[in-house]
C-alpha positions in Angstrom: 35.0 -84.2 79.4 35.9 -86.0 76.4 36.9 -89.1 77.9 33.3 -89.1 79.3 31.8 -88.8 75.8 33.8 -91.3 74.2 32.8 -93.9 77.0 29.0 -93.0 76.4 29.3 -93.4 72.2 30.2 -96.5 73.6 27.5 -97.5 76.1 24.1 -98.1 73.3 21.4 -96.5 75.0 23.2 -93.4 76.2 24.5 -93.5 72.4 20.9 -93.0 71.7 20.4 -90.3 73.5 23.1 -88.5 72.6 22.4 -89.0 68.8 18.8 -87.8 69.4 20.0 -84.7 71.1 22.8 -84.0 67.9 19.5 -84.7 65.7 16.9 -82.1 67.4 20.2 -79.6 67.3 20.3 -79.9 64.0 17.0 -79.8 63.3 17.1 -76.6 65.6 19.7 -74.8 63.6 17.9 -75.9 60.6 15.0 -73.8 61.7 16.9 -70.4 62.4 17.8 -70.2 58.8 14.3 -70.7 57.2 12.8 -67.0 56.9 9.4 -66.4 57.8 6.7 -65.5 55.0 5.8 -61.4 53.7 9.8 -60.9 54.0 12.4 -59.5 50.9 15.0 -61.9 52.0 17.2 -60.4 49.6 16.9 -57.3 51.5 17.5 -58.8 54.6 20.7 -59.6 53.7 21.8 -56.7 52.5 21.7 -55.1 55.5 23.0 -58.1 57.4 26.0 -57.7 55.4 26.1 -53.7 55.8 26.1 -54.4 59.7 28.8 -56.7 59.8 27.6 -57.7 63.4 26.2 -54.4 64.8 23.5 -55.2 66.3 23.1 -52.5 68.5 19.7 -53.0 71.0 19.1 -56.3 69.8 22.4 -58.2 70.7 21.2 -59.7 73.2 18.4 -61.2 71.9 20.0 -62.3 68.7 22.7 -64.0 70.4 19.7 -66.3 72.5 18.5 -67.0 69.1 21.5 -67.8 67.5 21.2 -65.1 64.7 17.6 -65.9 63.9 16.7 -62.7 65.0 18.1 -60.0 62.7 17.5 -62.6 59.8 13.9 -62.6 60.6 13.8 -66.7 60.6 10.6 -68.8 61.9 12.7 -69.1 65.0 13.9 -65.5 65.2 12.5 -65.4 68.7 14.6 -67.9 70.0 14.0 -69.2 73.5 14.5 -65.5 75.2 9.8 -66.2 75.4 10.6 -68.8 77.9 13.8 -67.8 79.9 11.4 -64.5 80.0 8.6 -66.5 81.4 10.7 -68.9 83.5 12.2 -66.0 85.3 8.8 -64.1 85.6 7.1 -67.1 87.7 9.9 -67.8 89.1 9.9 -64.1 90.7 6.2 -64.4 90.8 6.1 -67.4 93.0 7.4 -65.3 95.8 4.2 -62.5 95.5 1.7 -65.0 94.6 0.4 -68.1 98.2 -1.0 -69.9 95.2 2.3 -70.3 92.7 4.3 -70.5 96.4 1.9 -73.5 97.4 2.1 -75.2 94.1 6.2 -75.1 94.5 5.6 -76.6 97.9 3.4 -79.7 96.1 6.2 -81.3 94.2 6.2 -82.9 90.9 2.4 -82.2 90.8 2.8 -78.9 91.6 5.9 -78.2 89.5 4.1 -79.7 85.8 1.3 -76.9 86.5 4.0 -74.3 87.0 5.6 -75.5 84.2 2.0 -75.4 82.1 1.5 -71.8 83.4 5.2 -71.4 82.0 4.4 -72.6 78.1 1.1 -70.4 78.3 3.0 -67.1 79.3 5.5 -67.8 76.3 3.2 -68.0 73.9 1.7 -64.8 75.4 5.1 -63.3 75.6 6.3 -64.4 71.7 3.0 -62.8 70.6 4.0 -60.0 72.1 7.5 -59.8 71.2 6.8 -61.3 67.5 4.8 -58.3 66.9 7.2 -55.8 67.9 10.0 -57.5 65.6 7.6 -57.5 62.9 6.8 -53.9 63.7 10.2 -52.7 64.0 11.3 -54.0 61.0 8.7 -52.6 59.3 9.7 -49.2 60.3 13.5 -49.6 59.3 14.6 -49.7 63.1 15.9 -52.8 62.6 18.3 -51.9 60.9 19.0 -48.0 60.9 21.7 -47.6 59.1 21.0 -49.7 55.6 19.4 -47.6 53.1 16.7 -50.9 52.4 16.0 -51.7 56.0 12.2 -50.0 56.0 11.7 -51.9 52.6 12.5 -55.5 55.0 8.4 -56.4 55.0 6.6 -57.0 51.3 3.7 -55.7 52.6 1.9 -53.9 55.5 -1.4 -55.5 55.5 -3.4 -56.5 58.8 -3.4 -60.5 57.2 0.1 -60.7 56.0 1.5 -59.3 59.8 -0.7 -61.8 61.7 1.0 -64.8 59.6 4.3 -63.4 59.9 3.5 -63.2 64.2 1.9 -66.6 64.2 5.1 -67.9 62.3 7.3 -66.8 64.7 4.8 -68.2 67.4 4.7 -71.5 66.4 8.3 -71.5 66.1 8.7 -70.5 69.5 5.9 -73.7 70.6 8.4 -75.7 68.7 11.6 -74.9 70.0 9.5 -75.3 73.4 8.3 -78.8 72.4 12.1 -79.7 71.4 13.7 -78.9 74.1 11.0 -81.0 75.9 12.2 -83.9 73.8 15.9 -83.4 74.8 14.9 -83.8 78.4 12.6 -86.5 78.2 14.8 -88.6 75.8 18.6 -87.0 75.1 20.8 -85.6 77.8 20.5 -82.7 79.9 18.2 -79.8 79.9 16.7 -79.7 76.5 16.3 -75.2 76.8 20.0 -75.4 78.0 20.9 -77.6 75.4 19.1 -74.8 73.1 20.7 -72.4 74.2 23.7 -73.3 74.5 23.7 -74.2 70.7 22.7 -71.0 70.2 25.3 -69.1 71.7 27.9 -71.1 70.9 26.9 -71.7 66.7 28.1 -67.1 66.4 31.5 -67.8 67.9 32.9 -68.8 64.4 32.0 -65.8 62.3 33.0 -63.6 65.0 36.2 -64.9 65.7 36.5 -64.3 61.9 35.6 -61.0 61.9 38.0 -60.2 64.6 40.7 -61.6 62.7 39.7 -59.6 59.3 39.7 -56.5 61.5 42.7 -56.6 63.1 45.6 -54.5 61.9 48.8 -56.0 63.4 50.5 -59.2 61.8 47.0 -59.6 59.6 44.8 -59.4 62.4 46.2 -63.1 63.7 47.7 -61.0 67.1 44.3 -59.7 67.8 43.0 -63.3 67.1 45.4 -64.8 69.4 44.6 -62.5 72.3 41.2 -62.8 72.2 41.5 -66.7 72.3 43.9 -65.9 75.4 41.0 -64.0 76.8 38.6 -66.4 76.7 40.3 -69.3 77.8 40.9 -67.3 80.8 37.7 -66.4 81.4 36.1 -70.0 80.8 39.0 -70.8 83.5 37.9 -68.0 85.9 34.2 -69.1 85.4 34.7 -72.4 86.2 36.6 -72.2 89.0 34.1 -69.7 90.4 31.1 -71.9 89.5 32.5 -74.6 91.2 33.4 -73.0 94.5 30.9 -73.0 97.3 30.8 -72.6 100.9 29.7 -75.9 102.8 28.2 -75.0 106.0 28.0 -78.6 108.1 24.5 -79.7 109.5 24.6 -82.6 112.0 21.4 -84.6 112.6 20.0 -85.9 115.8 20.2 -89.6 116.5 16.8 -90.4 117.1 15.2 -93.9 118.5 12.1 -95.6 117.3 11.4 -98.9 118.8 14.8 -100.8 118.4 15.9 -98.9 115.8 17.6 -95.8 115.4 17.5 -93.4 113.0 19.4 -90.0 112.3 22.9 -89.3 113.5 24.1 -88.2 110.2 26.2 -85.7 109.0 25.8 -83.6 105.9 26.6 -79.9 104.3 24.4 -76.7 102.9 26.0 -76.4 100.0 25.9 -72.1 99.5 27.5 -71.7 96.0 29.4 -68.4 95.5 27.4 -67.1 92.0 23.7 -68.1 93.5 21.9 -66.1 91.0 24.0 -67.6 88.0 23.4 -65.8 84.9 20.2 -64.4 85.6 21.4 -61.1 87.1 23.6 -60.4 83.9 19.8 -60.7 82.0 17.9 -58.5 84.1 20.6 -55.3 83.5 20.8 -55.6 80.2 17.3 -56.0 79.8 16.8 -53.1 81.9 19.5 -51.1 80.3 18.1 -51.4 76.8 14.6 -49.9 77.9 15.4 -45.9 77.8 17.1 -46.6 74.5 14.0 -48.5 73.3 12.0 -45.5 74.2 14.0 -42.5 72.4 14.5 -45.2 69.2 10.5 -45.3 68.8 9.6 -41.9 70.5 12.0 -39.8 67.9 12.4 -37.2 70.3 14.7 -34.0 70.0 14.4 -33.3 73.2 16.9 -33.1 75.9 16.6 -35.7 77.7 16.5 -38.1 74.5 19.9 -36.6 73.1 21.9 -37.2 77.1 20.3 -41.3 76.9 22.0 -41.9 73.3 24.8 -40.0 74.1 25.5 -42.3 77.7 23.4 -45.2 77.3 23.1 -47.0 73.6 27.2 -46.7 73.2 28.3 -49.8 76.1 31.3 -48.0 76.0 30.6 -44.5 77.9 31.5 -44.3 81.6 28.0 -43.5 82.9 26.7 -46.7 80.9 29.5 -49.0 82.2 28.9 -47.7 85.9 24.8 -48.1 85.6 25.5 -51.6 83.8 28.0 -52.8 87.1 25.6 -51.8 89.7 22.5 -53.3 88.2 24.5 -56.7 88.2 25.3 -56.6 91.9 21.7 -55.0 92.8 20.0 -58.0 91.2 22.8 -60.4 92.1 21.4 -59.6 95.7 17.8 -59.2 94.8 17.8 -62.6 93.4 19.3 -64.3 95.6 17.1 -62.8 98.9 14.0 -64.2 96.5 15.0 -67.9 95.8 17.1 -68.8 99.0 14.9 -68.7 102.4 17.0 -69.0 105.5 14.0 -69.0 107.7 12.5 -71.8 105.6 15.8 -73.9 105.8 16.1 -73.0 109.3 12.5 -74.6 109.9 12.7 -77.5 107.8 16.0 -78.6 109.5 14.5 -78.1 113.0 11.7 -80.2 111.8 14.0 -83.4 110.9 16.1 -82.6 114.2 18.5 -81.4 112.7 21.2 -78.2 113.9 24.5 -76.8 112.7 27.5 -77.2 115.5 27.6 -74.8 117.4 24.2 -72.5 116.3 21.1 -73.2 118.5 18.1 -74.3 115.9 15.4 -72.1 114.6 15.7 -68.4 114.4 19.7 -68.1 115.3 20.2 -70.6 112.8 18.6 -68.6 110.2 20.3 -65.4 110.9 23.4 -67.5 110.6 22.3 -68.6 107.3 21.5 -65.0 106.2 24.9 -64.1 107.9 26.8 -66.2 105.5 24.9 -65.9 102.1 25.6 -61.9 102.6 29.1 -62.2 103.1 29.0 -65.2 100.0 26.9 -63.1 97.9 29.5 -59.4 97.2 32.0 -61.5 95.4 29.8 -63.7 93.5 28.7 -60.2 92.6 31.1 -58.4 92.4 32.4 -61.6 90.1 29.6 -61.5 87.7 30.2 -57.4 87.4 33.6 -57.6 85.9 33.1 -61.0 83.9 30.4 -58.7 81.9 31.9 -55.7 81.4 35.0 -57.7 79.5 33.0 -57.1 76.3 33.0 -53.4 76.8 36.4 -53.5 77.8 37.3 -55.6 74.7 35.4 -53.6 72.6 37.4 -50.2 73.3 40.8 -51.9 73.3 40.6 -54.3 70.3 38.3 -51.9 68.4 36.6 -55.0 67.6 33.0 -53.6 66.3 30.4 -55.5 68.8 31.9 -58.8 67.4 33.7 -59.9 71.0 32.6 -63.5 71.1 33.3 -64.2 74.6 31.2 -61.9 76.6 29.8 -62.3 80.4 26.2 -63.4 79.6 27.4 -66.2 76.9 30.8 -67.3 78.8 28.6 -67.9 81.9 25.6 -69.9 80.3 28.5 -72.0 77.8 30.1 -72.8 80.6 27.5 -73.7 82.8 25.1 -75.6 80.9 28.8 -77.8 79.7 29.7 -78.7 83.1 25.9 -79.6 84.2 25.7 -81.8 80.5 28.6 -83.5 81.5 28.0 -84.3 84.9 24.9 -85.5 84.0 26.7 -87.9 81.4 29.1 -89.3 84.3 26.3 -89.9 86.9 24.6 -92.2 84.0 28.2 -93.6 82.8 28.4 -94.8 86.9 24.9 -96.0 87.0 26.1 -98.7 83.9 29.3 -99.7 85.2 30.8 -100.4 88.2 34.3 -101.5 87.4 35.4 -98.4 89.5 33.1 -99.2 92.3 34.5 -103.0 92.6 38.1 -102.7 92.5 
C-alpha cells in the first residue's frame, strides 16, 4: 500500500489528486471543530471533559462525525444524513417500479437517484439537527454534567432555526465535498469522509486507554489492544477479500463469419455481501427503546427492565438482541440487493449457463442455493467482529473508549483496500513497464 502511494506522489496528475483529496480532508476536519452559533462553548467542554468519552446513545453517531457531534460543531451531523438516505433508497428501490426502473436506466437513471438522495439528506439533517439542538437543550446530551441543560444561550424560535440551518448547510457541504473527491481526488469522496472520520478518534482513545490502565502504567493494556486490532484488521481483510467464484461459460455464437461468445468468466459471490450495513441497522435499531425511556421519563416498569438490559452494551440480553439483529439483517440485506432470478435471466439472455445447471429457473435456485450457504458465515462473521467492543469493554474496563470496534474496523478497512486499488488500477493505466517485460 505504501509502495503504491509513493509511485503515485510521483506520477503529476495523480499527485494532484491526491493533494486535493489531503486538502478537502483538511478542510473537512477544519469544519468539525468550528461550533455552531446560540452555543456556551465553554460549557460544552466542560462536559466533554467530565465524559471522558462516554457517549452513551450517541456513539455511533459521533464516531460518523468524527467528534462533531457531542461538540455541537457546524458539521456535528456528519455524513450519518446521507449513509441514512443512501441506505433508505437503496431499500426503497426494491418497494418502489419507479426507483427499480430508474436503477435499470443507467447513468441517467443513477444521477436522479442520486438527486432524490441529496434531497432526502437535507430532509433527514433537518430532522436530526433539530433533535440535537433539542436534546441538548434539555441536558440529555449530556446527563451526567451538572451544566449540560445550560449547553444552548437561548431558547428562542429564531436562534434554534439558525442553529438547525447551520448544521444543514454543513451537512450540503460535506455532501458537495465529497462530491469533489470523486469527481477530482481518489476514490469515493463519502468514503473518503468517513473514513477520516473514524479514523481522526483513534488517537485520543488509544490515549485514554493507556491513562486508564493499571498494570505497568497502563502500556500492557495499550499493547493488547494494539494486538487486538491488528488482528482484527487481519481477520477483516482476509474475510473481505474471500468470495466464492461460481464459473459461467458463454455460448459460442455465429453471426455472418464471425463468431462471437465462447468465453469463460466467474459470479463473483463475496462472503460479507451486506458489508457494514447490517452492523448500522442493529445499532440503530438497538438505540430506539433507549431513545424512548430517555425522552418519555417513565417510572414505569417497562422503562426501568430497557435501562437495566439495553442502554449498558454490556448485559447478556443486550449482547444476544445485538448478535441476532446483525445476522437477521445480514440476510435481509442481502435477499434485497442480490436477485438470483434477475441474474439467472440476464445470463440466459446473453446465452450464457453455468456447467453443469440448465439455464433459467434451476440456475437461479442454484444461485440462491449458494448465497444462503455463503451468507451464515459472513454473518455469523460480522456478529462476533462487533461484539469485540463489548467484549473489550468488560475485560479492559476501558470506559466506551475501545477504538477498534466492528462498525469502524469494517468501514477503515474497507474503504483502505477500495482507495488503494483504485490508486493501482490508475498507476497501470500510466505505465506499462510491467505489462512489456
Amino acid at each position: 500500500m505504501l509502495t503504491a502511494f509513493a509511485r503515485a506522489f510521483k506520477t503529476p496528475d495523480l499527485r494532484k489528486k491526491l493533494l486535493f483529496t489531503l486538502a478537502i480532508i483538511v478542510l473537512f476536519r477544519l469544519g468539525q471543530h468550528i461550533p455552531i452559533p446560540g452555543i456556551n462553548y465553554k460549557n460544552v467542554q466542560t462536559c466533554m471533559d467530565l465524559a471522558k468519552g462516554q457517549q452513551g446513545l450517541f456513539g455511533l453517531v459521533n464516531m460518523f462525525s468524527g467528534g462533531a457531534l457531542l461538540q455541537i460543531t457546524i458539521f456535528a451531523l456528519g455524513i450519518m444524513p446521507y449513509i441514512t438516505a443512501s441506505i433508505i433508497l437503496q431499500l426503497l428501490t426494491v418497494v418502489i417500479p419507479r426507483l427499480e426502473a430508474l436503477k435499470k436506466e443507467g447513468q441517467a437513471g443513477q444521477s436522479k437517484i442520486t438527486q432524490y438522495t441529496r434531497y432526502l439528506t437535507i430532509a433527514l439533517a433537518i430532522l436530526q439537527g433539530t433533535g440535537l439542538v433539542a436534546t441538548a437543550r434539555s441536558g440529555s446530551l449530556f446527563q451526567s454534567c451538572p451544566v449540560g441543560g445550560q449547553i444552548v444561550r437561548d431558547d428562542s424560535i429564531f436562534t434554534t432555526a439558525v442553529m438547525v440551518i447551520t448544521m444543514t448547510a454543513g451537512t450540503a457541504l460535506i455532501m458537495w465535498l465529497g462530491e469533489l473527491v470523486t469527481d477530482r481526488g481518489i476514490g469515493n469522496g463519502m468514503s473518503i469522509l468517513m473514513f477520516v472520520s473514524i479514523a481522526a478518534g483513534f488517537p485520543s482513545a488509544m490515549w485514554s486507554i493507556k491513562q486508564q490502565g493499571k498494570i505497568m502504567g497502563g502500556w500492557l493494556e495499550f499493547g493488547l489492544v494494539i494486538l487486538c486490532g491488528l488482528a482484527m484488521v487481519g481477520l477483516v481483510v482476509f474475510v473481505e477479500q474471500a468470495q466464492r467464484r461460481i464459473p459461467v461459460q458463454y455460448a459460442k455464437r455465429m453471426i455472418g463469419r464471425r463468431s462471437y461468445g465462447g468465453t469463460s468468466t466467474y459470479i463473483p459471490m463475496k462472503v460479507n455481501q451486506a458489508g457494514v450495513i447490517p452492523v448500522i441497522f442493529a445499532s440503530s435499531l438497538l438505540y430506539i427503546p433507549a431513545l424512548i425511556v430517555q425522552f418519555s421519563n417513565s417510572k414505569a416498569g417497562w422503562a426501568t427492565w430497557i435501562s437495566q438490559n439495553f442502554v449498558k452494551g454490556d448485559h447478556p440480553i443486550y449482547i444476544a438482541t445485538y448478535f441476532l439483529l446483525i445476522v437477521f439483517f445480514a440476510f435481509f440485506y442481502v435477499a434485497i440487493s442480490f436477485n438470483p432470478e434477475e441474474v439467472a435471466d440476464n445470463m440466459k439472455k446473453y446465452g450464457g449457463f453455468i456447467p453443469g445447471i440448465r439455464a433459467g429457473r434451476p440456475t437461479a435456485e442454484y444461485l440462491s442455493y449458494v448465497l444462503n450457504r455463503i451468507t451464515w458465515p459472513g454473518a455469523l462473521y460480522l456478529g462476533l467482529i462487533a461484539l469485540v467492543p463489548t467484549v473489550a469493554l468488560v475485560t479492559l474496563n476501558a470506559n466506551q473508549n475501545f477504538p477498534f470496534g466492528g462498525t469502524s474496523i469494517l468501514i477503515i478497512v474497507g474503504v483502505g483496500l477500495e482507495t488503494v486499488k483504485q490508486i493501482e488500477s490508475q498507476l497501470q493505466q500510466r505505465h506499462y513497464e510491467g505489462f512489456l517485460r
